[in-house]
C-alpha positions as CSV (number, residue, x, y, z in Angstrom):
1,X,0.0,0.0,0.0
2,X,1.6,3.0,-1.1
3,X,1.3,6.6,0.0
4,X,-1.4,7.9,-2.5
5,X,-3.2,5.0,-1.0
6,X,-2.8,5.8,2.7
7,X,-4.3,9.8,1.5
8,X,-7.5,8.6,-0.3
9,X,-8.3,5.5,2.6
10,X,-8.1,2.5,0.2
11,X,-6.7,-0.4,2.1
12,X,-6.1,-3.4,0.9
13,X,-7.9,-6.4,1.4
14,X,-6.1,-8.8,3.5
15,X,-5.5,-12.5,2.4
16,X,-7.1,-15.4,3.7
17,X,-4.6,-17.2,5.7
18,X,-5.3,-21.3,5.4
19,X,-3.0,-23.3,6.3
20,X,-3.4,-23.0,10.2
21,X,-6.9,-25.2,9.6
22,X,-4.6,-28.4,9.1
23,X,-3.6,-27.7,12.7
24,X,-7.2,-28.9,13.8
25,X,-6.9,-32.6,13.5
26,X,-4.2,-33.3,16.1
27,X,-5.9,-30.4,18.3
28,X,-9.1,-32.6,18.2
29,X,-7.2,-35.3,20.1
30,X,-6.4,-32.6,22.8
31,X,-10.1,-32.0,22.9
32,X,-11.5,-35.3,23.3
33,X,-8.8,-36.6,26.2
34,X,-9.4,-33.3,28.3
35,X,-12.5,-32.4,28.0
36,X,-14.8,-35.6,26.0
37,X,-15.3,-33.5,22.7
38,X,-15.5,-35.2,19.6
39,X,-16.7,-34.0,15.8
40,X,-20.1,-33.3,15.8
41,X,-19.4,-33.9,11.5
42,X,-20.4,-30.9,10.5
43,X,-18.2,-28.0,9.4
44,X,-19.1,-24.5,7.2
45,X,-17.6,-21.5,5.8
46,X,-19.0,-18.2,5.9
47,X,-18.8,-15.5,3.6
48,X,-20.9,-12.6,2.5
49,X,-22.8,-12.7,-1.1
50,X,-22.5,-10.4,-3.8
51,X,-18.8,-8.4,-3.9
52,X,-15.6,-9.3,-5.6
53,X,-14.5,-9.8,-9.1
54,X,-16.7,-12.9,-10.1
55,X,-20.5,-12.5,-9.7
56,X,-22.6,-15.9,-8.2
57,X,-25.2,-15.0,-8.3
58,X,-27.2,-19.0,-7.2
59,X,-26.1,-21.6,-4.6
60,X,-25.6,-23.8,-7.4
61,X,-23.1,-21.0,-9.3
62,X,-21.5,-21.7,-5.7
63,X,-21.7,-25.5,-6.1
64,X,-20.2,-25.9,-9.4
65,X,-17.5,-23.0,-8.5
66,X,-16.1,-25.5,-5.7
67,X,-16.5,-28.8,-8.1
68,X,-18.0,-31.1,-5.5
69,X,-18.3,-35.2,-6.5
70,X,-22.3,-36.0,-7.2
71,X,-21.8,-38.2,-4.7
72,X,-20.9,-35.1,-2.5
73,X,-24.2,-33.2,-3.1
74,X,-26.0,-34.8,-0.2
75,X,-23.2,-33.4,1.9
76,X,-23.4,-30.2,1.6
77,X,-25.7,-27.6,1.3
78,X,-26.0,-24.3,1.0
79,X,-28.0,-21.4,3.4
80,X,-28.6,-17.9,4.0
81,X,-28.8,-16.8,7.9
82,X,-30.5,-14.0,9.0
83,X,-27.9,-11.5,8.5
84,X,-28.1,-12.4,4.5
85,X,-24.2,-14.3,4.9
86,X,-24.0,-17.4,2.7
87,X,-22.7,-20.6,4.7
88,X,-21.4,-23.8,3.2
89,X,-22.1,-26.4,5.6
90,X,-20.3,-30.0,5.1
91,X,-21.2,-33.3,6.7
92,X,-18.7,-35.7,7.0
93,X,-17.9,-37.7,10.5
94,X,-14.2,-37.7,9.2
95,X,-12.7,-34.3,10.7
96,X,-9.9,-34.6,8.0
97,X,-11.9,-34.7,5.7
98,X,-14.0,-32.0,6.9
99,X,-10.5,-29.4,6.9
100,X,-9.4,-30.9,3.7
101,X,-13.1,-29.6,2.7
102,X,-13.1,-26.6,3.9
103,X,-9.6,-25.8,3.1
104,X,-10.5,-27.0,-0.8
105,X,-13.6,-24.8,-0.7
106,X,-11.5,-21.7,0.7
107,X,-8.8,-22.4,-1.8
108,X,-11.3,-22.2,-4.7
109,X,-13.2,-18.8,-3.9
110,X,-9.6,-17.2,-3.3
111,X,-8.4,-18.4,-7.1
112,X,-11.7,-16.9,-8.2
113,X,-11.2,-13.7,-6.8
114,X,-13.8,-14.3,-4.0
115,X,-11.0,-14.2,-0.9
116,X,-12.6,-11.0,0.0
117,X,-16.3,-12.5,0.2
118,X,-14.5,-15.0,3.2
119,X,-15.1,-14.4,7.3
120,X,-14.5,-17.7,9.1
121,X,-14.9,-21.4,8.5
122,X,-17.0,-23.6,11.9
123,X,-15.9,-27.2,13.1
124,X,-19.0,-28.8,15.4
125,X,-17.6,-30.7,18.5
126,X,-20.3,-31.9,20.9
127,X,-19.9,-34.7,24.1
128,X,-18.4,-37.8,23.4
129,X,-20.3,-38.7,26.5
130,X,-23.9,-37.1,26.5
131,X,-24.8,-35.3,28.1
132,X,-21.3,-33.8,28.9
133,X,-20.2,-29.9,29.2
134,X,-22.3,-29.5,25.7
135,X,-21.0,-28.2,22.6
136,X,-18.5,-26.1,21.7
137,X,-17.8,-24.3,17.9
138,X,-14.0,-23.9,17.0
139,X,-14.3,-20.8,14.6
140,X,-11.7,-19.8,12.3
141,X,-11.3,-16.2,11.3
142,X,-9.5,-16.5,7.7
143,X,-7.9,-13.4,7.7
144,X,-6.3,-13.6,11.7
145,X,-5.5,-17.3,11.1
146,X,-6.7,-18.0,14.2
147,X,-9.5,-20.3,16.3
148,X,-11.7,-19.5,19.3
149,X,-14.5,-21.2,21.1
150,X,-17.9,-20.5,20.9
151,X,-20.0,-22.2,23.5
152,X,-23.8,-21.3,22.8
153,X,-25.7,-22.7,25.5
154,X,-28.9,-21.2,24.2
155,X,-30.6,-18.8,21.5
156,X,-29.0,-15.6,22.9
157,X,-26.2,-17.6,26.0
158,X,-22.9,-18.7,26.1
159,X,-20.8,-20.7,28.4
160,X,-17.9,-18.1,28.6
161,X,-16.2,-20.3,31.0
162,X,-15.7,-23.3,28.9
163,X,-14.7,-21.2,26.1
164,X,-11.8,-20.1,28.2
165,X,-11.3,-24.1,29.1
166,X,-11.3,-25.3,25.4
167,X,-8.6,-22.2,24.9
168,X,-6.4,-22.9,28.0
169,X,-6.0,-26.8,26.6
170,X,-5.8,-26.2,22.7
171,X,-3.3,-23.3,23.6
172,X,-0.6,-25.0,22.5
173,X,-2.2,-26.6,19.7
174,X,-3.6,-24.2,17.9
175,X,-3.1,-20.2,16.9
176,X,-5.3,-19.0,19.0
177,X,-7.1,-15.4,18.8
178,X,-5.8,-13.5,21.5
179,X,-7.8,-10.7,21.3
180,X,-10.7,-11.5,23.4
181,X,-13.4,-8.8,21.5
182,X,-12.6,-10.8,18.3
183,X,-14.7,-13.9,20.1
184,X,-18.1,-13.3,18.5
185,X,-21.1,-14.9,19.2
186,X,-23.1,-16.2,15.9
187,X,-26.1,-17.2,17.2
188,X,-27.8,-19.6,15.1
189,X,-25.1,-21.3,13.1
190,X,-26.3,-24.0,10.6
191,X,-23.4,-26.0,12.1
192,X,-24.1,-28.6,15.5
């Protein structure tokens, strides 16, 4: 960004950074020894519809965009929540598979022009045990590369202090968003 930039306020749109996702597998082992959470098998992407450089303009633009298998289609699907941002959800009890998916699907709307249309990608974990502590989201924000832990408890609750649990034993495991104001709630995810 140069100085003519800085003058007018243009920024630049940052990058998605991926790669940290393949860190979740081996964190998911932390997660079920200390504290019983396993895959729920559902993951999703979020991004917001209609800005970049290549226009989708239907779900199944989307669909063919990130060249699923036909065997795939029954796997994922595509919603609208009740902000108007598009979410990709993925159902696989694999969690490799799941961040090989989402990584893939990332991949594909960054080569398209689309990386500024990303805000974070959702893994599900719920009680190995029912009924256990709950569930707990790991939410990715693309452009920090980093995870926190959403622990909705309710329409409108959260269970602040397991979120702080789940970041105290993944510390080490994953990047983890230090910045504390960066841990959203999203109510009403499409992922369990």
């Amino acid at each position: 960004m140069g100085l003519r930039d800085t003058l007018f306020g243009r920024t630049k749109q940052v990058a998605p950074k991926l790669d940290n996702l393949f860190a979740l597998p081996s964190a998911a082992l932390t997660l079920e020894s200390q504290l019983d959470f396993v895959t729920s098998g559902e993951a999703g992407l979020c991004f917001k519809s209609g800005s970049g450089e290549t226009t989708i303009t239907t779900d199944d633009d989307i669909k063919q965009l990130l060249d699923f298998d036909v065997a795939d289609q029954d796997k994922v699907t595509i919603s609208t929540d009740g902000l108007g941002f598009k979410w990709l959800v993925i159902k696989d009890p694999d969690l490799e598979n799941l961040v090989t998916r989402i990584h893939s699907a990332n991949t594909s709307m960054v080569e398209h022009g689309l990386g500024p249309r990303l805000l974070c990608a959702v893994f599900g974990f719920v009680a190995k045990t029912p009924p256990g502590e709950g569930a707990v989201r790991l939410v990715y924000l693309l452009k920090q590369g980093s995870f926190y832990p959403f622990a909705p408890t309710s329409a409108n609750q959260r269970d602040n202090e397991l979120e702080l649990r789940v970041r105290s034993f993944l510390g080490d495991d994953l990047p983890m968003e230090k910045d504390l104001a960066r841990w959203m709630a999203l109510w009403n995810l499409p992922v369990h």
